[in-house]
C-alpha positions as CSV (number, residue, x, y, z in Angstrom):
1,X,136.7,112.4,92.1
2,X,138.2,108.8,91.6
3,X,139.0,109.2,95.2
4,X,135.4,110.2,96.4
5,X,133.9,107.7,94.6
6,X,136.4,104.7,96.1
7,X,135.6,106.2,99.6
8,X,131.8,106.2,99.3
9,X,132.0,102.4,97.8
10,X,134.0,101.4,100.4
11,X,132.1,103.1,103.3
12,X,129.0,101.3,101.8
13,X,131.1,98.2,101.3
14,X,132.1,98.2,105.2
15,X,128.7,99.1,106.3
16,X,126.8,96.3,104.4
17,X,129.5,93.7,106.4
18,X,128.8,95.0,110.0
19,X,125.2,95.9,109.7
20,X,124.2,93.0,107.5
21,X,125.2,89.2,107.3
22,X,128.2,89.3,109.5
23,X,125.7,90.8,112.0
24,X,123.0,88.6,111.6
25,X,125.7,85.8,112.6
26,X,126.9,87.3,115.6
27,X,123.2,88.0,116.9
28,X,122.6,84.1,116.5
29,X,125.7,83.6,118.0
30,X,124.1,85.9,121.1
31,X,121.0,83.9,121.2
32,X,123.2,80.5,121.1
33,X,124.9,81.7,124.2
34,X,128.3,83.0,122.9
35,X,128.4,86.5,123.9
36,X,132.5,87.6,123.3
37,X,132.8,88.6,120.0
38,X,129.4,90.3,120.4
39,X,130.5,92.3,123.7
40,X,134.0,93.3,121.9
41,X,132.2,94.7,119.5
42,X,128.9,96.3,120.5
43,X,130.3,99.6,121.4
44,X,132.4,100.3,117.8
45,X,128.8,99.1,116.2
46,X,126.9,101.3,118.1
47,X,129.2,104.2,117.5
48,X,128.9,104.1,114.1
49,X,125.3,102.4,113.4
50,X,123.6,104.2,116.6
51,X,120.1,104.3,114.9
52,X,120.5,100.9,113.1
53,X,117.7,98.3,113.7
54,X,119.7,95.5,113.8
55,X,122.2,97.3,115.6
56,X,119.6,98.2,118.4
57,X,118.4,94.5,119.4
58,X,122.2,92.8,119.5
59,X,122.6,95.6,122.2
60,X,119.7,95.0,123.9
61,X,120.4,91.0,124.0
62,X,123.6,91.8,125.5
63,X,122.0,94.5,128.6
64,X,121.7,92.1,131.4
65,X,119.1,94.8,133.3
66,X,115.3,93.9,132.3
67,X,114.0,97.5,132.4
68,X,117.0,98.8,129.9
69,X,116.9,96.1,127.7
70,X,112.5,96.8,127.0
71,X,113.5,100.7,126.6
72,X,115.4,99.4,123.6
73,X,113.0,97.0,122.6
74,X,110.3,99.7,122.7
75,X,112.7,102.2,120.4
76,X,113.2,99.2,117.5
77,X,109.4,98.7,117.4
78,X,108.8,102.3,117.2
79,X,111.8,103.4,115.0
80,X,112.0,100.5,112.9
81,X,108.8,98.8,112.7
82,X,109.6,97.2,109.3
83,X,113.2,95.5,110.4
84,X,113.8,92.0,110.5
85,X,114.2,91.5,114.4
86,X,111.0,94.1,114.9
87,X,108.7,90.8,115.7
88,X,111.7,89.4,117.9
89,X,111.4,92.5,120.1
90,X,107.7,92.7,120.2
91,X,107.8,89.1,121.7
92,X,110.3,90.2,124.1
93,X,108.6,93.2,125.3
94,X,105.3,91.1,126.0
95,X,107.3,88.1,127.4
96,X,109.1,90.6,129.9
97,X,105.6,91.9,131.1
98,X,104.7,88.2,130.9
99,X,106.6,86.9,133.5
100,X,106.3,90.5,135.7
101,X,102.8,89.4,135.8
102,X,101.8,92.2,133.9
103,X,99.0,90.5,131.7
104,X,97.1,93.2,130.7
105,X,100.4,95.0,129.4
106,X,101.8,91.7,127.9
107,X,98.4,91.1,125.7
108,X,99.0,94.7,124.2
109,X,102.1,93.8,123.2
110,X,101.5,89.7,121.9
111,X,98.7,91.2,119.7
112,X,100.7,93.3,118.2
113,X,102.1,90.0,116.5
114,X,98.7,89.1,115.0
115,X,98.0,92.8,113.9
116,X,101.4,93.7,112.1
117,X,103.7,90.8,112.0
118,X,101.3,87.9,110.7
119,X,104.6,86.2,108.5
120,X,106.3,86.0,111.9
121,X,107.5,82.8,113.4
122,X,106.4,84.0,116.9
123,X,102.6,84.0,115.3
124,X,101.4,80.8,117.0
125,X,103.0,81.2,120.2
126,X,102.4,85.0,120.6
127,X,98.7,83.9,119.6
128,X,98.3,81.2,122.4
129,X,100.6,84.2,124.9
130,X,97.9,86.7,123.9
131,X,94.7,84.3,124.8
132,X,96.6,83.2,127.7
133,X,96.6,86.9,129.1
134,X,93.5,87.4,128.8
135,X,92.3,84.4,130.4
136,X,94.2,84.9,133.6
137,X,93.2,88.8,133.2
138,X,89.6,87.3,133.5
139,X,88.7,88.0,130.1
140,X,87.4,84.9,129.1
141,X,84.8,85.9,126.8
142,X,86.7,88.2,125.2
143,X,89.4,85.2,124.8
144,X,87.0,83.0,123.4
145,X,85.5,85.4,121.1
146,X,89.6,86.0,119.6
147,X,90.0,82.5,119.6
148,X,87.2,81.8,116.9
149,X,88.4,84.6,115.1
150,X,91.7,83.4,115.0
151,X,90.6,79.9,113.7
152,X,88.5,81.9,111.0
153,X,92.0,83.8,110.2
154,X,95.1,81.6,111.0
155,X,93.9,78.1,110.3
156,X,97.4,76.7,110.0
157,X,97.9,78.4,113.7
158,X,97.3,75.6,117.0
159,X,95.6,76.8,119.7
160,X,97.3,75.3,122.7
161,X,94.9,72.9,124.4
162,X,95.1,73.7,127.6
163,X,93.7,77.0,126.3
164,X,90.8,75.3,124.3
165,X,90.2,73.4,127.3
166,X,89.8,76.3,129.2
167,X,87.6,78.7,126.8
168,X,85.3,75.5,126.2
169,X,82.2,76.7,128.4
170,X,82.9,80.4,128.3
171,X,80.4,82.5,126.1
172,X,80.4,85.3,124.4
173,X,77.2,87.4,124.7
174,X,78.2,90.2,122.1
175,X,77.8,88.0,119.3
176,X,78.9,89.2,115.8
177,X,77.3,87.2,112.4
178,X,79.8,88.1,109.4
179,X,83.1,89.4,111.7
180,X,85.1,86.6,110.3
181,X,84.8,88.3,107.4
182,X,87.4,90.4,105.8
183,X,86.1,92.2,102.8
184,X,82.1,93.4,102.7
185,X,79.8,94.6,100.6
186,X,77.0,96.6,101.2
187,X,73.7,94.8,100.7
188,X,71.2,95.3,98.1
189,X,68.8,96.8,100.4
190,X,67.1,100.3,100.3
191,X,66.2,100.6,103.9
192,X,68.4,102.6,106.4
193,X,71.4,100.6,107.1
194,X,73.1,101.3,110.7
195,X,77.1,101.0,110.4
196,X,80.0,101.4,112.7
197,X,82.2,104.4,112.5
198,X,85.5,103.9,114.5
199,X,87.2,106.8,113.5
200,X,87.7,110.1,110.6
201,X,90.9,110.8,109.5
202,X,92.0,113.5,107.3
203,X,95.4,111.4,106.0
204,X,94.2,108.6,104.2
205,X,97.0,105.8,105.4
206,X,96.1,106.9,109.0
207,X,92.6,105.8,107.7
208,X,94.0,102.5,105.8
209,X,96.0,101.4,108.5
210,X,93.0,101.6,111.1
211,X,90.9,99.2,108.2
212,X,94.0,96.7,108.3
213,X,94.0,96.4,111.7
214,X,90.4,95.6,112.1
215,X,90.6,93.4,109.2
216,X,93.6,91.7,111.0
217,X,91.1,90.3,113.7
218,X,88.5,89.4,111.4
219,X,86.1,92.6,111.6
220,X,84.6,93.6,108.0
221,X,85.4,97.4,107.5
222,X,86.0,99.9,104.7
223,X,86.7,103.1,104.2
224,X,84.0,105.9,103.1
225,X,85.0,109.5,102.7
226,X,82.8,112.6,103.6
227,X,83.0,115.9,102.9
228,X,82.8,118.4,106.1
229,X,83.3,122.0,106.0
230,X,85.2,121.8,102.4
231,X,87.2,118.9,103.8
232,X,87.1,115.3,102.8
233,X,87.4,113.0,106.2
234,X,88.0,109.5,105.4
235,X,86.0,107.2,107.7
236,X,86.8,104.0,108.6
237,X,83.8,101.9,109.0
238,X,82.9,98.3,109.9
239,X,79.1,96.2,109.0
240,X,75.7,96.9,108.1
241,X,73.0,96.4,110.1
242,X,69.5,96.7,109.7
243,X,69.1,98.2,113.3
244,X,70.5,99.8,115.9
245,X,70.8,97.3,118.4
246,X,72.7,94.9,116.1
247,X,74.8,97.5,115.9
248,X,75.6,98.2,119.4
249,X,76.3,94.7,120.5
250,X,79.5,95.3,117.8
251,X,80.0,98.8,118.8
252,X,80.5,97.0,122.5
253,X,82.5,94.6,121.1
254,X,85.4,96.6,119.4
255,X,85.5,98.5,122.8
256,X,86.6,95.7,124.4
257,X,89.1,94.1,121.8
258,X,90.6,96.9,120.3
259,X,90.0,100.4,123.0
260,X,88.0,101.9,120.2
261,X,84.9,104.8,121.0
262,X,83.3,104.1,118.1
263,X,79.5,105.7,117.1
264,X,77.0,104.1,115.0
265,X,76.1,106.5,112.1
266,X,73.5,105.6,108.9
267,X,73.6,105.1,105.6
């Protein structure tokens, strides 16, 4: 038993070395430009820690091929969403389609920095990245419209001025009064109120997650459960307006940011 127990310590013991600190310092040593202890080891690592987050992005810092290196990229974001270097390989994903001139690609990728990873250090940069996409995808408006929503959100964040410069005379026709605002509440009034219903989901966190990530680009939403046929959908929901053409200038609007199909409902 004594034996067992010294084995299982020691295993953990030997696992917390390569997989944690010791790890960490050869992955800076990587991005420093000292590669050898890293490529003497990469293969025992990845024997042993095949699945491990950490594990994952020192091998793709190593893979000289472009295309190989963003397939590993791609399985840390979706494997390991919550790991330490998840934001690092996000940035490196949307920098790759970046410089392939893949804009629209690269965008989908830099917002993913604002919507999940808003403690990162790439915030600012994969902010001014994501407004800079869209620009030279044409989007202007829909640049300028993020842009005041991220000055709403991420006060401390610069907005490089090159891209201020550039979104000075664009306008945003959509218009949205209130979608800087995070939390809402429904107002006092007994007339039909129009809302925005972007989606009904019968797992709650699918629901919650939806809200936060509306939320994470300043659009007021909430979630309201119905009951349909003896099952409760929760709704996720964003505004109140007091008609239906208010409505549908936001309706337009999340189709464009976010590749909703949302439907206006009442309440």
């Amino acid at each position: 038993m004594k034996k067992l127990i010294f084995i299982f310590v020691f295993s953990f013991f030997t696992s917390f070395l390569i997989a944690g600190p010791n790890l960490d310092r050869i992955i800076g040593d990587v991005i420093s430009g000292n590669s050898l202890e890293a490529q003497q080891k990469i293969q025992a690592l990845l024997d042993d820690y095949p699945n491990n987050g950490d594990v994952l992005y020192l091998q793709a810092l190593l893979i000289s091929d472009g295309n190989d290196a963003i397939e590993i990229y791609k399985k840390i974001y979706k494997m390991h969403k919550n790991n330490k270097y998840a934001d690092d390989a996000v940035m490196k994903i949307g920098e790759y389609y970046y410089v392939s001139g893949l804009y629209i690609q690269a965008a989908e990728w830099f917002k993913k920095i604002h919507m999940y990873y808003r403690k990162s250090e790439h915030l600012e940069n994969g902010i001014n990245l994501f407004l800079k996409c869209l620009i030279i995808a044409g989007s202007n408006d829909t640049a300028s419209s993020y842009s005041q929503t991220f000055n709403t959100i991420f006060p401390k964040v610069k907005i490089d001025n090159r891209i201020s410069e550039s979104l000075k005379f664009s306008t945003d026709d959509i218009g949205c009064t209130g979608c800087n605002v995070i939390e809402e509440i429904k107002p006092e009034n007994k007339k039909k109120q129009f809302t925005i219903q972007v989606g009904a989901y019968s797992k709650r966190e699918n629901a919650e997650l939806a809200m936060y990530n509306l939320r994470s680009v300043g659009y007021p939403s909430r979630i309201y459960d119905v009951k349909k046929k003896n099952k409760i959908l929760h709704t996720v929901r964003c505004g109140f307006y007091e008609d239906r053409k208010s409505a549908e200038k936001i309706k337009k609007r999340l189709r464009i940011h976010l590749g909703y199909d949302p439907i206006i409902v009442s309440e």
